[in-house]
Residue frames as a rotation matrix with the C-alpha (Angstrom) as fourth column:
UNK 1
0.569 0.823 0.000 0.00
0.823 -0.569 0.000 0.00
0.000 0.000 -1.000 0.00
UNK 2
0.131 -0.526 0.841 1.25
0.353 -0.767 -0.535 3.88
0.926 0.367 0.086 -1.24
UNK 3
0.569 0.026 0.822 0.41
-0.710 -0.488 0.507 4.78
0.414 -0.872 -0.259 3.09
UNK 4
0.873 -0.370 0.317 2.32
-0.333 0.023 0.943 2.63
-0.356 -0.929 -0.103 4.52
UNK 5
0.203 -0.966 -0.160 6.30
-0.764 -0.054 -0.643 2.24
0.613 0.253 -0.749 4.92
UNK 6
0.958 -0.193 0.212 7.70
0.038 0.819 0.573 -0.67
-0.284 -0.541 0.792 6.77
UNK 7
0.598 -0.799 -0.066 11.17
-0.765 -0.544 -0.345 0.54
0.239 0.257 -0.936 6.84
UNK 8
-0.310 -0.661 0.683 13.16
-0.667 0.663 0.340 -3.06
-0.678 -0.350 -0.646 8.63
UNK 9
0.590 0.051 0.805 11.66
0.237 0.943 -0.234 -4.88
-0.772 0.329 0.545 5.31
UNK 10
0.828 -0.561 0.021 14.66
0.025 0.000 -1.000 -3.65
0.560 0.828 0.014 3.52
UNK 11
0.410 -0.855 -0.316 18.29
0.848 0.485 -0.212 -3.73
0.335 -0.181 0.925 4.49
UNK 12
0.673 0.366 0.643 19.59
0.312 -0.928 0.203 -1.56
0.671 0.064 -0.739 6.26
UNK 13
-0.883 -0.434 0.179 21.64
-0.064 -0.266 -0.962 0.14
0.466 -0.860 0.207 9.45
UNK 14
-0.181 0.913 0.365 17.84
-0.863 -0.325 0.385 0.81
0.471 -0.246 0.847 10.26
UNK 15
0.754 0.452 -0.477 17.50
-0.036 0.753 0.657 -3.36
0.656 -0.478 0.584 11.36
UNK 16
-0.121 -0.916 -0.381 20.66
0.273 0.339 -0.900 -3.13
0.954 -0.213 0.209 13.28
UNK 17
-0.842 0.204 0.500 19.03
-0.477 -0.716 -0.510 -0.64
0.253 -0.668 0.700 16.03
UNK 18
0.615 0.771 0.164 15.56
-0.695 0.432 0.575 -3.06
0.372 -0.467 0.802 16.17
UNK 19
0.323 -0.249 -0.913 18.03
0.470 0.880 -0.073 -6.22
0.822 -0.405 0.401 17.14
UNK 20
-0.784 -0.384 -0.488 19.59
0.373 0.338 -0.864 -4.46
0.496 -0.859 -0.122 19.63
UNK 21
-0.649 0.264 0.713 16.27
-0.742 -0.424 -0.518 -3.32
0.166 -0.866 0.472 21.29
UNK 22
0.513 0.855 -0.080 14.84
-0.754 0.493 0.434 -6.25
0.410 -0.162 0.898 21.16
UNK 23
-0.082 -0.539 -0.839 17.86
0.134 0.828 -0.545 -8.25
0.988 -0.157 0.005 22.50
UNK 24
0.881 0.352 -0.316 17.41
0.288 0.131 0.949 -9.36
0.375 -0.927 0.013 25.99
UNK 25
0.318 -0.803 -0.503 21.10
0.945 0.223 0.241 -9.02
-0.081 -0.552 0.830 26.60
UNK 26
-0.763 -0.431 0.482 21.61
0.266 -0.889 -0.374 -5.21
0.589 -0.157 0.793 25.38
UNK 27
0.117 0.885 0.451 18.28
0.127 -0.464 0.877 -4.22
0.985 -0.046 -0.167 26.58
UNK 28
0.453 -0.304 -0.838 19.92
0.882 0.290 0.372 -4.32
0.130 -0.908 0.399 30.24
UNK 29
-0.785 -0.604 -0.136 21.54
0.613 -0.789 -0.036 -0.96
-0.086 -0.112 0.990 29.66
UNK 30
0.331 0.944 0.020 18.50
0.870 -0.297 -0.395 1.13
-0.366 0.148 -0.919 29.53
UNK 31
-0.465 -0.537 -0.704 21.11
-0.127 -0.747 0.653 4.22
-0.876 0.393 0.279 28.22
UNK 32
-0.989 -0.088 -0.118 21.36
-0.133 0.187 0.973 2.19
-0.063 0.978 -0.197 24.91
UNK 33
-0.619 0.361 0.698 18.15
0.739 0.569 0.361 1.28
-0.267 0.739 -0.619 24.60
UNK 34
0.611 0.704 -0.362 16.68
0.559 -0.708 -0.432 4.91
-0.560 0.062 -0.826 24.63
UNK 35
-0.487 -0.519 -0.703 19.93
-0.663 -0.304 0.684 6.14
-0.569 0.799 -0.196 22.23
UNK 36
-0.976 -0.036 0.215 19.01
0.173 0.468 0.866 3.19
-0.132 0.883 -0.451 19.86
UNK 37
-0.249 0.940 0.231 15.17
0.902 0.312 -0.298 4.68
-0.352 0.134 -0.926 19.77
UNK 38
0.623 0.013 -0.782 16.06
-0.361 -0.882 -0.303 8.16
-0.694 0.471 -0.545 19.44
UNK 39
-0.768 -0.563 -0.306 18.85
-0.373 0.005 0.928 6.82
-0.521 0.827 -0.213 16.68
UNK 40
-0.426 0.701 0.572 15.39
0.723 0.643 -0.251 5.05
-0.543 0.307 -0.781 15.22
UNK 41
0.230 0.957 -0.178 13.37
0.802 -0.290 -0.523 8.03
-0.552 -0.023 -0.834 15.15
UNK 42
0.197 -0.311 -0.930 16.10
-0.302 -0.922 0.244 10.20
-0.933 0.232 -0.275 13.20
UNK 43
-0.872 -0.419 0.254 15.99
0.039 0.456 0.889 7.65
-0.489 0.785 -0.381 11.05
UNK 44
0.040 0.997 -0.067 12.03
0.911 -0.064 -0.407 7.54
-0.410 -0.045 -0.911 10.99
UNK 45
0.262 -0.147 -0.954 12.80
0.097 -0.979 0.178 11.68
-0.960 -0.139 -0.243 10.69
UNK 46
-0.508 -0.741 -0.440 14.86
-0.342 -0.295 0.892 11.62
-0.791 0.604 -0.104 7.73
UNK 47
-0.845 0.429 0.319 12.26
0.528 0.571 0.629 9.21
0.088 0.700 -0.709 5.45
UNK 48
0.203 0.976 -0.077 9.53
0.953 -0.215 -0.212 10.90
-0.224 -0.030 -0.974 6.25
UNK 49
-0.065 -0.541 -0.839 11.23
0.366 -0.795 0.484 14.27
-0.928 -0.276 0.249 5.21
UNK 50
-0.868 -0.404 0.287 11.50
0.121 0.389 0.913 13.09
-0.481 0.828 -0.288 2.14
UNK 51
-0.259 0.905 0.338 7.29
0.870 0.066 0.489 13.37
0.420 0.421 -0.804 1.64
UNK 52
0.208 0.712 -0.671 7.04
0.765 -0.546 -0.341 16.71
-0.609 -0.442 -0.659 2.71
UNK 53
0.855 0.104 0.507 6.52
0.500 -0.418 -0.758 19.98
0.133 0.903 -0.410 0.47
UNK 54
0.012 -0.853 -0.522 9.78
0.789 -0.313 0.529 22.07
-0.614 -0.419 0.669 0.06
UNK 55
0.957 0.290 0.024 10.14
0.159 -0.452 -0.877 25.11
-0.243 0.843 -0.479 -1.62
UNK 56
0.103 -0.987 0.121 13.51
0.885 0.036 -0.463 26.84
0.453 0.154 0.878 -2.92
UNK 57
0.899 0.323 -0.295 15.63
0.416 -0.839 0.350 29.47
-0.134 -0.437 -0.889 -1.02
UNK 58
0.609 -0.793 -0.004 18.48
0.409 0.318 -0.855 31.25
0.679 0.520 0.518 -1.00
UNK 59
0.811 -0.462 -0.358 21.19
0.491 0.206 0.846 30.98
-0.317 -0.863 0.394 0.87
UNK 60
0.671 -0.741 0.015 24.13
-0.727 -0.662 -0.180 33.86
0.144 0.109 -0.984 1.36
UNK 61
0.686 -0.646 -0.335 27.52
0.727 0.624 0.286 31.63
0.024 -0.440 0.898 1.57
UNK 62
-0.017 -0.992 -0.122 31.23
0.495 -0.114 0.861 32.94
-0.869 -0.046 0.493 2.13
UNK 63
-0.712 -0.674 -0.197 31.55
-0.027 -0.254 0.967 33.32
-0.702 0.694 0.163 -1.42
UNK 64
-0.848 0.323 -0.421 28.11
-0.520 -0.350 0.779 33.60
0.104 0.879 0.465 -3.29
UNK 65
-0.327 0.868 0.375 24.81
-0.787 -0.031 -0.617 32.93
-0.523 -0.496 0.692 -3.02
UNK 66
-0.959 -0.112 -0.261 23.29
-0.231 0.843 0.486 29.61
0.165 0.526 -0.834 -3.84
UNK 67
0.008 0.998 -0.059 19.48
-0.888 0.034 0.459 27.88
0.460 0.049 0.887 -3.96
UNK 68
-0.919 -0.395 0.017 18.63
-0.264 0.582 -0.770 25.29
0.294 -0.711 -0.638 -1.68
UNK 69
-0.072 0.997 0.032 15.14
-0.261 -0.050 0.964 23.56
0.963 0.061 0.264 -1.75
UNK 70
-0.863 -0.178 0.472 14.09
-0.329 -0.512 -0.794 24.07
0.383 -0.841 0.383 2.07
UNK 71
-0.702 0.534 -0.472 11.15
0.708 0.594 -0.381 23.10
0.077 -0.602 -0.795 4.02
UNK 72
0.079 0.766 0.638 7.64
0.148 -0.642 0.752 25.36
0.986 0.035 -0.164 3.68
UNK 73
0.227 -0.033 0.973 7.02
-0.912 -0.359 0.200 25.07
0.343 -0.933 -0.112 7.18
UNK 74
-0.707 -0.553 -0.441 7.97
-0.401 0.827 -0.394 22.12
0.583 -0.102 -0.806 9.92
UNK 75
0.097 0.728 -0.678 5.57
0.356 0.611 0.707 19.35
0.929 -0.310 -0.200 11.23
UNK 76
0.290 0.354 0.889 3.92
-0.910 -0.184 0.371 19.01
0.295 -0.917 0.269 14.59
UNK 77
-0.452 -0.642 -0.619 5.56
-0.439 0.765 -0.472 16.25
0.777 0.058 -0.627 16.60
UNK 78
0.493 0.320 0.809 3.18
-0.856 0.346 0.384 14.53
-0.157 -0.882 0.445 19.26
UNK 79
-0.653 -0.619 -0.435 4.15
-0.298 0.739 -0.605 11.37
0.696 -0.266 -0.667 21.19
UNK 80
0.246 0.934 0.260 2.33
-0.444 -0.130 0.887 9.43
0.862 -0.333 0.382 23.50
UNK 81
-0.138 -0.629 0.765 3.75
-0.946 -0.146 -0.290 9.20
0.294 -0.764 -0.575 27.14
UNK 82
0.810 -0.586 -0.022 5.82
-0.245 -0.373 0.895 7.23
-0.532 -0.720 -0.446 28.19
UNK 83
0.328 -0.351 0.877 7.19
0.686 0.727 0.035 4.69
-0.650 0.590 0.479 25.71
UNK 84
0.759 -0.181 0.625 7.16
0.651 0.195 -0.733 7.07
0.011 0.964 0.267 22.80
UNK 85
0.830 -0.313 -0.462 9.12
-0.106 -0.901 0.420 10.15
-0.547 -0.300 -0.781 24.60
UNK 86
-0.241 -0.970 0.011 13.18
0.055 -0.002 0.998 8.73
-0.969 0.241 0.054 23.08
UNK 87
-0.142 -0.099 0.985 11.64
0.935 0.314 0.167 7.74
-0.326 0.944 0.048 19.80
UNK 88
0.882 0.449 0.142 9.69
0.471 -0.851 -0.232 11.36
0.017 0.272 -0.962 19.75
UNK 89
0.370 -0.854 -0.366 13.66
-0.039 -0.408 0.912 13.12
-0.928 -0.323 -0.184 21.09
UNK 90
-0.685 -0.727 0.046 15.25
0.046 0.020 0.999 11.62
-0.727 0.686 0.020 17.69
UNK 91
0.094 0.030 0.995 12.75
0.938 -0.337 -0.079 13.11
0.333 0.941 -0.060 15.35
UNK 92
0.934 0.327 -0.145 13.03
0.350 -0.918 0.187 16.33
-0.072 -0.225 -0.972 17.26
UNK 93
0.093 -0.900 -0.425 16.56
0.086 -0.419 0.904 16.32
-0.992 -0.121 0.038 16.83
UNK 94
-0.567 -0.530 0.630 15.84
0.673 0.144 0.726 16.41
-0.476 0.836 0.275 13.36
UNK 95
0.069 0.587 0.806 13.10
0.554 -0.695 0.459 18.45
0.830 0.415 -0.374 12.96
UNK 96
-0.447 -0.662 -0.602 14.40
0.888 -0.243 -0.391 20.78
0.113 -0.709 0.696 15.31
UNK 97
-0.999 0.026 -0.043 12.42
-0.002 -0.873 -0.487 23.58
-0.050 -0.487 0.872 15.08
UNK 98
-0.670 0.624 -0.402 9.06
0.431 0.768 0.474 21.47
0.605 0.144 -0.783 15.34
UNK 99
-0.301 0.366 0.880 6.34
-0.757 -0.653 0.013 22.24
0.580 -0.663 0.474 17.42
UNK 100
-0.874 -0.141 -0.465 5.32
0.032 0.938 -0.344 19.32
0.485 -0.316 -0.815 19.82
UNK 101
0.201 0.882 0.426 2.31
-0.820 -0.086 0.565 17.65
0.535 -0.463 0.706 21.50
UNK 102
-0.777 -0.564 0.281 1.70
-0.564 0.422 -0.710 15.32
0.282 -0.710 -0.646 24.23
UNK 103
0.199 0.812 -0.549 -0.70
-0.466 0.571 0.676 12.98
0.862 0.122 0.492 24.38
UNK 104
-0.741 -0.080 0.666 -1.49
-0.610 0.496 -0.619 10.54
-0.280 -0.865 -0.416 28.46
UNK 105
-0.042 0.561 -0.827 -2.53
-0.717 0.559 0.416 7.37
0.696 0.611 0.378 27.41
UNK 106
-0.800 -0.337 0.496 -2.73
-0.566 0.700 -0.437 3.93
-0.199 -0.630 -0.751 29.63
UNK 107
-0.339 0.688 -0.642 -4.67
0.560 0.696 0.450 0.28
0.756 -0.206 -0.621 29.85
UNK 108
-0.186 0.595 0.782 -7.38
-0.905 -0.413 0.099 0.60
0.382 -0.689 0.615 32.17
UNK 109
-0.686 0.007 -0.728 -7.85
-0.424 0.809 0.408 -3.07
0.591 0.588 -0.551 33.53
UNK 110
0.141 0.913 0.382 -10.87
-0.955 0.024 0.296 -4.58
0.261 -0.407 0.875 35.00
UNK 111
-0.160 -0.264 0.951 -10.87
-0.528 0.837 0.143 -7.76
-0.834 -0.480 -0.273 37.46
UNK 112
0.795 0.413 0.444 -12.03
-0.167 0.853 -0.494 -9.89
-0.583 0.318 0.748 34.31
UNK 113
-0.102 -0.994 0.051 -8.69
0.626 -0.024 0.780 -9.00
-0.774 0.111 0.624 32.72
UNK 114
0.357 0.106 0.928 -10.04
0.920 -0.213 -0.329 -6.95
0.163 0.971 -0.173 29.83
UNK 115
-0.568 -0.491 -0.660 -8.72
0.519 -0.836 0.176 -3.09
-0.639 -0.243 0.730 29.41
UNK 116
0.505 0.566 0.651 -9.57
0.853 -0.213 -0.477 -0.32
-0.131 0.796 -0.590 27.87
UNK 117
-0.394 -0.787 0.475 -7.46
0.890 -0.456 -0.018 2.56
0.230 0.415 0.880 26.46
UNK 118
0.698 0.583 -0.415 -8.09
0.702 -0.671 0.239 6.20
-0.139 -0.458 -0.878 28.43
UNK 119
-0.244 -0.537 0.808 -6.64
0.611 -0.732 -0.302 9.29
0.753 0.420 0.506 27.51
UNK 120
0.676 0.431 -0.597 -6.29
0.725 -0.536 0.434 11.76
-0.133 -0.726 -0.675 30.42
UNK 121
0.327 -0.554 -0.765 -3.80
0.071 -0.793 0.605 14.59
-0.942 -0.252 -0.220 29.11
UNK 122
0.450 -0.163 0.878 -3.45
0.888 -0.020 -0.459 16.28
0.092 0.986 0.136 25.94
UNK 123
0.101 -0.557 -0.825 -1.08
0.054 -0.825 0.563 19.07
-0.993 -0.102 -0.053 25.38
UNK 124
0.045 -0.015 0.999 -1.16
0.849 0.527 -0.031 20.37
-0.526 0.850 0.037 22.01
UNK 125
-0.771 -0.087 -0.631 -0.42
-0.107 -0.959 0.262 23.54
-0.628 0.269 0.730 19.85
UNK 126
0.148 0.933 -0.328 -3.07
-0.449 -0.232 -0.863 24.29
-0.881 0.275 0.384 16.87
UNK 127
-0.335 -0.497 0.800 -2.85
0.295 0.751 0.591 21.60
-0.895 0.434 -0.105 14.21
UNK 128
0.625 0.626 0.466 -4.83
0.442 0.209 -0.872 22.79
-0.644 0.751 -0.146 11.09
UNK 129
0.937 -0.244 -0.252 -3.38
-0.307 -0.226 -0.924 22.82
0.168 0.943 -0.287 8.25
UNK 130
0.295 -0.839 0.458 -0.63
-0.955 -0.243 0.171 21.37
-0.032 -0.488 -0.872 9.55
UNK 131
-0.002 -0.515 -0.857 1.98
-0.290 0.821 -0.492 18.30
0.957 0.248 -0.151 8.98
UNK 132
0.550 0.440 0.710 1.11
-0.812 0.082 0.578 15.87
0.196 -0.894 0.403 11.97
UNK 133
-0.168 -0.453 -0.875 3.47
-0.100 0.891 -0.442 13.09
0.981 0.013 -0.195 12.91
UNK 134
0.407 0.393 0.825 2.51
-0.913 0.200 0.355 10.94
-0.025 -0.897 0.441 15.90
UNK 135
-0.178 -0.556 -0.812 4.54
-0.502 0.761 -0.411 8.22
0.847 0.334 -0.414 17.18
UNK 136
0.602 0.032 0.798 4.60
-0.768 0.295 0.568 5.74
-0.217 -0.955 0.202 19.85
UNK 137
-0.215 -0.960 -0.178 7.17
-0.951 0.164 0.263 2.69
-0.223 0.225 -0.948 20.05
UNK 138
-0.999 0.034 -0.001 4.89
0.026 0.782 0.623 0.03
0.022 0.623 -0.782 19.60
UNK 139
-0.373 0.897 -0.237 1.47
-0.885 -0.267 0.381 -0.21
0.278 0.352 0.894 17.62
UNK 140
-0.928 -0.077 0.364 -0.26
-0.137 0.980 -0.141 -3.54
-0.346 -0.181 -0.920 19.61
UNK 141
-0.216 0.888 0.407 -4.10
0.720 0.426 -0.548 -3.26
-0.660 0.174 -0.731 19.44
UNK 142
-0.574 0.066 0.816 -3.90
0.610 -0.630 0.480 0.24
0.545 0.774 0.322 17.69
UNK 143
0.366 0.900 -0.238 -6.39
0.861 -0.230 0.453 1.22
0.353 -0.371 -0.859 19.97
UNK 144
0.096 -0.503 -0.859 -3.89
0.504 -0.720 0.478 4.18
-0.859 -0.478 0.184 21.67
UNK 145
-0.403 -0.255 -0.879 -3.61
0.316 -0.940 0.128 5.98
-0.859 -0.226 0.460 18.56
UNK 146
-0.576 0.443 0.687 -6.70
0.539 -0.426 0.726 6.35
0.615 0.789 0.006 17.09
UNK 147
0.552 0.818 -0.161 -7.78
0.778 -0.435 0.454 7.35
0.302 -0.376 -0.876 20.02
UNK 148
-0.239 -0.704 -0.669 -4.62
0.697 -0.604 0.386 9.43
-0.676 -0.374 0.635 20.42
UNK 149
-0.867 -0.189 0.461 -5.28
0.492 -0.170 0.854 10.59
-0.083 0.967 0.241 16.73
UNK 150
0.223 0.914 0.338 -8.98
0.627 -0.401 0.669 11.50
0.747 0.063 -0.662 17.32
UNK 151
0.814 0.132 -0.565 -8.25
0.513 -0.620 0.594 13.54
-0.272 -0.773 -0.572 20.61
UNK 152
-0.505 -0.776 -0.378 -5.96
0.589 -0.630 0.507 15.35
-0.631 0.033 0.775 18.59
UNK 153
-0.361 0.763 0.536 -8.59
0.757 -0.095 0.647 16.18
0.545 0.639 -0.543 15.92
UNK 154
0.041 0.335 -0.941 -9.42
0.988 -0.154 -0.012 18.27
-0.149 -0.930 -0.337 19.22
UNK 155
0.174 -0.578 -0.797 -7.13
0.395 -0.701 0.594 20.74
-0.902 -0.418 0.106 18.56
UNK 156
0.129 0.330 -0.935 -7.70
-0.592 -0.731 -0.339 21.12
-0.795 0.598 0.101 14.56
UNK 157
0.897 0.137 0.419 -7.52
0.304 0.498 -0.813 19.30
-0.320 0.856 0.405 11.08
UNK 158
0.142 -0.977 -0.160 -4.12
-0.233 -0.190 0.954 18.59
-0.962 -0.098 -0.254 10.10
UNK 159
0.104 -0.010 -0.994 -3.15
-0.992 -0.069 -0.103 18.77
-0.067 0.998 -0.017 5.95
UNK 160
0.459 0.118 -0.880 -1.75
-0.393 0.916 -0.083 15.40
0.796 0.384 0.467 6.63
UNK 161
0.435 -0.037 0.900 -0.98
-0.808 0.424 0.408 12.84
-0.397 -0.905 0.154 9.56
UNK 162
-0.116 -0.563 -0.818 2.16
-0.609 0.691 -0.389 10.39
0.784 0.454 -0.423 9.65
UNK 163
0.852 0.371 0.368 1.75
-0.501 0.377 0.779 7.39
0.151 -0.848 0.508 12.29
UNK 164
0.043 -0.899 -0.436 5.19
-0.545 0.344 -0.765 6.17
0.838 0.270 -0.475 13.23
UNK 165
0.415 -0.701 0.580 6.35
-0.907 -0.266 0.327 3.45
-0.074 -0.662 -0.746 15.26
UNK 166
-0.300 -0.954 0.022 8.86
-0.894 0.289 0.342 0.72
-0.333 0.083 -0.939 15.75
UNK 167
-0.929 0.279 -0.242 6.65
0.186 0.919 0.348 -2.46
0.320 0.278 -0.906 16.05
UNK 168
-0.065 0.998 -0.010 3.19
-0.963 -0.065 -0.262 -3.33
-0.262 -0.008 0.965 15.22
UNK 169
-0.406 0.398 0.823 1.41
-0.015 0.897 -0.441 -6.34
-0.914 -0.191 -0.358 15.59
UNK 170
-0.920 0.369 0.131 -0.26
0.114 -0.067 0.991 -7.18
0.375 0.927 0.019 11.94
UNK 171
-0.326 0.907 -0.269 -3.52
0.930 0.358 0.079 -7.43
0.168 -0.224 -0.960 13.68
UNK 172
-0.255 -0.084 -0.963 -2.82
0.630 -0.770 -0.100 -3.86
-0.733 -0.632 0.250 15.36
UNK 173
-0.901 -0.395 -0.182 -1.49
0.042 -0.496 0.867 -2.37
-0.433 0.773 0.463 11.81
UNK 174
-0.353 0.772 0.529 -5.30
0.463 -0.348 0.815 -3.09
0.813 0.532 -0.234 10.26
UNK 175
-0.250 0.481 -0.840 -6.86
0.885 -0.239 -0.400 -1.66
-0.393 -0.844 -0.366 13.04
UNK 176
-0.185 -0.335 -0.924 -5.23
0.118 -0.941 0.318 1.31
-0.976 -0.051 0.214 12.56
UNK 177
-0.938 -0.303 0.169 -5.34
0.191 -0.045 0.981 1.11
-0.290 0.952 0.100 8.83
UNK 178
-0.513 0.833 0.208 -9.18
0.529 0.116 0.841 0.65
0.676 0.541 -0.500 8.55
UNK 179
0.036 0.608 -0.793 -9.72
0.985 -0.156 -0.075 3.21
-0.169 -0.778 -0.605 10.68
UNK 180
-0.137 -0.625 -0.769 -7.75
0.349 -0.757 0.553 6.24
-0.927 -0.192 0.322 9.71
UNK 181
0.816 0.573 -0.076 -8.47
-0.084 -0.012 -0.996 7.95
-0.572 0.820 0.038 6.59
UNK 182
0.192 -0.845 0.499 -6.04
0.796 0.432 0.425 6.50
-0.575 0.315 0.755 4.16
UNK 183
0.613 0.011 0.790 -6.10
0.685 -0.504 -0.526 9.82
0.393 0.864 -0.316 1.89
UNK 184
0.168 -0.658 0.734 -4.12
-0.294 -0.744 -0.600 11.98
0.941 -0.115 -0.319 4.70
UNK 185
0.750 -0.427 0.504 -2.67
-0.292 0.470 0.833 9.20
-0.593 -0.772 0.228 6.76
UNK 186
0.546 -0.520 -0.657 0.54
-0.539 0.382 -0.751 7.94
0.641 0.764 -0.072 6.38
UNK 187
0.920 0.005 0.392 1.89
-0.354 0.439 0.826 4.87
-0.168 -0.898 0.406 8.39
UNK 188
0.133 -0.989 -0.068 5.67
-0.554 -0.017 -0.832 4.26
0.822 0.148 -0.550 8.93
UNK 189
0.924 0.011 0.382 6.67
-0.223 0.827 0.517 0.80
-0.310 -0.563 0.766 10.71
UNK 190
0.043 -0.991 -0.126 9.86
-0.999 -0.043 -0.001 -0.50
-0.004 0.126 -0.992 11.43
UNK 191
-0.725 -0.412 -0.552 8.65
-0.579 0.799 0.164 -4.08
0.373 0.438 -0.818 11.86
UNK 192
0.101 0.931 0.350 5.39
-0.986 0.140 -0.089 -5.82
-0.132 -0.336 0.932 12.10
UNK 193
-0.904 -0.213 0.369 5.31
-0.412 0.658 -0.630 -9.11
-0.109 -0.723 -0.683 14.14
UNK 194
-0.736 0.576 -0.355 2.54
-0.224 0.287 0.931 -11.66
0.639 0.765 -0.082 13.57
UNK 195
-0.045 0.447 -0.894 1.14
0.472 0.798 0.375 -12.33
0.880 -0.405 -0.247 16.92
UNK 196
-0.354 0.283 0.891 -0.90
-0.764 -0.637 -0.101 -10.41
0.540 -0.717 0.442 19.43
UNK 197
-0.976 0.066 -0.206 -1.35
0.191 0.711 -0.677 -12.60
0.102 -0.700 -0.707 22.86
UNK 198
0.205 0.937 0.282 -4.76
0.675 -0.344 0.653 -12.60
0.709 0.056 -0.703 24.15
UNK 199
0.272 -0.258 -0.927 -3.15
0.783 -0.500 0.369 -9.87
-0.559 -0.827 0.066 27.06
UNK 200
0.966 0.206 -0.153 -2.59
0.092 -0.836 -0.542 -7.73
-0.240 0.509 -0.827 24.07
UNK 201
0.471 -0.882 -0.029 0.84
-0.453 -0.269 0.850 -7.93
-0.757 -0.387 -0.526 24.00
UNK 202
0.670 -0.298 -0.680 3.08
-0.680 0.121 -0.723 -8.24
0.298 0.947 -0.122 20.54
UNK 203
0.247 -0.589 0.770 5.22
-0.181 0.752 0.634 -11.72
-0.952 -0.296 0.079 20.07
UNK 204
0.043 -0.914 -0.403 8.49
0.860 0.239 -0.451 -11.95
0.508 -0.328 0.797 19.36
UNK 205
0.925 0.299 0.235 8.21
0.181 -0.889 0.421 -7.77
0.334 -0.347 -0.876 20.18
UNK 206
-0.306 -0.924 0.228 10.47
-0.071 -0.216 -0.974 -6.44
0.949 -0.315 0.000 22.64
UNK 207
-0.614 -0.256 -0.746 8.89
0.788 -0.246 -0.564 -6.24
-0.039 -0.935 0.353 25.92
UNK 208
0.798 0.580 -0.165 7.64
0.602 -0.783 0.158 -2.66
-0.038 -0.225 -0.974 27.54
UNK 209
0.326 -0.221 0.919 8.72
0.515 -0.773 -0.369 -0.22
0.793 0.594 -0.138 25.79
UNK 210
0.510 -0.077 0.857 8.30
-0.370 -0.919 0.138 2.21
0.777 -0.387 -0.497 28.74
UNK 211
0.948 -0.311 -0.064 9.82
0.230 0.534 0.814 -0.18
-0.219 -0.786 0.578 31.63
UNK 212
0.685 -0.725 -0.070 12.94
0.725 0.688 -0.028 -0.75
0.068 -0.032 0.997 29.57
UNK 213
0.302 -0.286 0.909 13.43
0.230 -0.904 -0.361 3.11
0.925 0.318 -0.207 28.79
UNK 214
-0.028 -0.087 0.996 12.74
-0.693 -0.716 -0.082 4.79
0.720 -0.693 -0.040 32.48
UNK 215
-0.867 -0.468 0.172 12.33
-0.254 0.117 -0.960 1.92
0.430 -0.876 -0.221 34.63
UNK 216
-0.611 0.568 -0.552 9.62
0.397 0.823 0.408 -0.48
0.686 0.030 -0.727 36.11
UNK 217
-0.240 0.727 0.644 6.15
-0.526 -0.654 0.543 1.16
0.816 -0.209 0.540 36.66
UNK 218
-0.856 0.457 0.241 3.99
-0.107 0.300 -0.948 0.32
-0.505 -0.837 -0.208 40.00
């Protein structure tokens, strides 16, 4: 499909950085494994750059003046706390003069084990007309960011809306897919895993995302 990118089904440096967060043995350094998501997300950054409008400008050097096709204007970066904060760091270090949102997501769970996805904190500049990239680090039921994706909708009608993150369950990936409008969505995956448990949880995956970053929640 022309919307989505799956970026670890080609060769790359790009699959070197998913093995080592998904290895059990590097994933012990929690340093590396939030450098090797923000080294993800400048990578995420740098392809998706590539689909946005640019215009020429010109630029004064030393010695003479030269054109240089430039960004129009730069996306909105949201993230959804906690997991996606390193991956969200390394596209801000590329899009550096971004504007940013914040999105408080979490499972609710209920004694029968089931959950449901609640949103209790949005932070968000005005989005309309505006390039929207939203990431988290992994896409399991999908359910976090369409509802991340609609409670931005909150805050205005963006020209167009990338969904980025690392791993997605295939089950997750239609979710999201038949939900979102496919004319100004665009979905960037680093590597989509065939099996969602019935706990929701992606296999082979990595784990929790947010645990391995900051440390085991209560």
């Amino acid at each position: 499909m022309n919307n989505l990118h799956v970026l670890g089904s080609k060769n790359s440096l790009f699959n070197e950085f998913i093995a080592e967060v998904r290895s059990t043995e590097i994933q012990t350094d929690s340093m590396r494994f939030r450098r090797n998501l923000e080294r993800i997300g400048e990578i995420f950054a740098y392809e998706i750059s590539k689909h946005l409008p640019y215009e020429n400008q010109e630029v004064t050097t030393p010695l003479g003046i030269t054109n240089i096709p430039r960004l129009i204007k730069q996306p909105v970066l949201a993230t959804i706390l906690r997991a996606g904060l390193p991956l969200h760091q390394g596209m801000l270090n590329y899009f550096d003069h971004a504007e940013n949102a914040f999105i408080s997501a979490f499972r609710k769970y209920y004694k029968d084990g089931t959950f449901e996805i609640q949103i209790d904190y949005l932070s968000s500049p005005d989005l309309d007309d505006k390039t929207l990239i939203l990431c988290d680090s992994m896409l399991a039921t999908g359910r976090s960011f369409v509802l991340a994706y609609e409670e931005l909708l909150s805050k205005g009608e963006p020209s167009h809306t990338h969904i980025v993150s690392l791993i997605a369950s295939k089950e997750g990936l239609n979710y999201v897919m038949s939900i979102l409008p496919a004319d100004s969505c665009t979905l960037w995956i680093g590597a989509v895993d065939e099996e969602l448990t019935a706990h929701s949880f992606i296999v082979p995956g990595l784990g929790d995302a947010g645990d391995l970053a900051y440390g085991i929640k209560e």
